[in-house]
C-alpha positions as a LaTeX table, in Angstrom:
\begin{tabular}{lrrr}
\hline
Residue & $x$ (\AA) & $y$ (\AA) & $z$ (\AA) \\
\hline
Unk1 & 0.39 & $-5.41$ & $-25.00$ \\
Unk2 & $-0.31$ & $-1.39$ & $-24.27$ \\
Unk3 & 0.05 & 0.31 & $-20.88$ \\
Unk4 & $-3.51$ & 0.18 & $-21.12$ \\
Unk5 & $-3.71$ & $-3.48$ & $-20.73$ \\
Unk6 & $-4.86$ & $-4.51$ & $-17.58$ \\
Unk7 & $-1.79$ & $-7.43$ & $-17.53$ \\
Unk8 & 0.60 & $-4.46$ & $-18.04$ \\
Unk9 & 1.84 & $-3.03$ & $-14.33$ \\
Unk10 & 3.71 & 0.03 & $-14.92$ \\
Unk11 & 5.85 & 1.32 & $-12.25$ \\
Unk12 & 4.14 & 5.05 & $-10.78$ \\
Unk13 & 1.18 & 5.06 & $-12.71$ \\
Unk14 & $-0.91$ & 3.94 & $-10.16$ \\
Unk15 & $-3.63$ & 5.38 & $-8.01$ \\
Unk16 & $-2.71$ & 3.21 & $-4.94$ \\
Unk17 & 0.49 & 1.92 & $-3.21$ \\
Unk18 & 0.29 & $-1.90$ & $-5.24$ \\
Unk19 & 3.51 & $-3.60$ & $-4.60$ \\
Unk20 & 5.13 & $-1.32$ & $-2.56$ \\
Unk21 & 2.28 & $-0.93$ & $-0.29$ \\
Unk22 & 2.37 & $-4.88$ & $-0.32$ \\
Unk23 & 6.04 & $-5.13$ & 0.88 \\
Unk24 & 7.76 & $-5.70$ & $-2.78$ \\
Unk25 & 10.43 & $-3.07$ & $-1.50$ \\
Unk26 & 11.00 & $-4.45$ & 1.63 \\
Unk27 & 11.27 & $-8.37$ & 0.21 \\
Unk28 & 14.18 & $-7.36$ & $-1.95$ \\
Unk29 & 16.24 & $-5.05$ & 0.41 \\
Unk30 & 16.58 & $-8.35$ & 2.82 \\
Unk31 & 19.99 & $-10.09$ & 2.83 \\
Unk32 & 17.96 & $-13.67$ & 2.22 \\
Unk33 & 16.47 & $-12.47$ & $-0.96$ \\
Unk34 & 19.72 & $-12.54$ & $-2.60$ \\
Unk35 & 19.71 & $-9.08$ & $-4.33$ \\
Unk36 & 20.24 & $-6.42$ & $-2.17$ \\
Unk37 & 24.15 & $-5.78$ & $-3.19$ \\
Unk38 & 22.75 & $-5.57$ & $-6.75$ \\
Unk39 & 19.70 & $-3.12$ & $-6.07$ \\
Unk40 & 21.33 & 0.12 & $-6.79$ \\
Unk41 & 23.12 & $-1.33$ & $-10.37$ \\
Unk42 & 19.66 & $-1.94$ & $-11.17$ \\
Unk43 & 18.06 & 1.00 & $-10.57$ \\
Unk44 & 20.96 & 2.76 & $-12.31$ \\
Unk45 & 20.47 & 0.46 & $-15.05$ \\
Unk46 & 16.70 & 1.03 & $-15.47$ \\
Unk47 & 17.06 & 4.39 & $-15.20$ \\
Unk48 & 19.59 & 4.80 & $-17.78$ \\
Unk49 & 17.27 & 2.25 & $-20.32$ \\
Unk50 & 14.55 & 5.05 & $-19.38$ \\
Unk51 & 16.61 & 7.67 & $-20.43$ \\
Unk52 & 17.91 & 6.42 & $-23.56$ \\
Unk53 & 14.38 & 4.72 & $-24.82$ \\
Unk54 & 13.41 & 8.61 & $-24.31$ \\
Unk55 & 15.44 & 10.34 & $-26.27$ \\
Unk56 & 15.43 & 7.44 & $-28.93$ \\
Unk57 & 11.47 & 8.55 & $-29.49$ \\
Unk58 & 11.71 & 11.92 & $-28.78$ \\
Unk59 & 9.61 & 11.46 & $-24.96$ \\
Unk60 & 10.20 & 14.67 & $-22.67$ \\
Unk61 & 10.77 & 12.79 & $-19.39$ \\
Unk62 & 9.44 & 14.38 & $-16.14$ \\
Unk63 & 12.81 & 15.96 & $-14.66$ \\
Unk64 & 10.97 & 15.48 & $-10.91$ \\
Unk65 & 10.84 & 11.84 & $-11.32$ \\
Unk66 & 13.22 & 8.69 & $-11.89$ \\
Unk67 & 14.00 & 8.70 & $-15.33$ \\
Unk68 & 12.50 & 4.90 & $-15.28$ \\
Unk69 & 9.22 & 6.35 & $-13.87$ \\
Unk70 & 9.12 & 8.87 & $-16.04$ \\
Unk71 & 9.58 & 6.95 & $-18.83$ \\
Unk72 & 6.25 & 5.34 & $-18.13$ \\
Unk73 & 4.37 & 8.31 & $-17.26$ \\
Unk74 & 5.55 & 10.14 & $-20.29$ \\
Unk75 & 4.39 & 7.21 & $-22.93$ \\
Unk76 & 0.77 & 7.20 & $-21.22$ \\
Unk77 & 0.68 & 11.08 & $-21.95$ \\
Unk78 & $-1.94$ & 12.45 & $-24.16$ \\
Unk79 & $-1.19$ & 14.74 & $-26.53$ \\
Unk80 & $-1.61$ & 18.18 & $-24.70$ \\
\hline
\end{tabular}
């Protein structure tokens, strides 16, 4: 699979809301969903996997952006 695979959803990348727009953010920050307490370990988690994938491959992540984000961004980038 490539980011350019149009099973592939990458977090950022795209032109409209998606899941976010759809309520995904929402769903998981209610109590019945089961994972609010454990939201912001994730996102530190992710974020940290973004930053360390990174550097492992020599990516220059987006410093305006969630490292995680980034991450995605900065592996679709074309060589300038």
């Amino acid at each position: 699979m490539t980011p350019d695979d149009p099973r592939v959803s990458v977090a950022g990348a795209s032109a409209g809301g998606g899941a976010v727009v759809a309520g995904a953010v929402d769903l998981m920050r209610e109590p019945a969903c089961g994972i609010v307490d454990a939201l912001d370990s994730m996102v530190d988690a992710l974020n940290e996997h973004g930053r360390e994938y990174a550097a492992e491959r020599g990516l220059a992540l987006d410093g305006r952006l969630p490292p995680f984000v980034a991450l995605a961004v900065a592996g679709n980038r074309s060589e300038e």
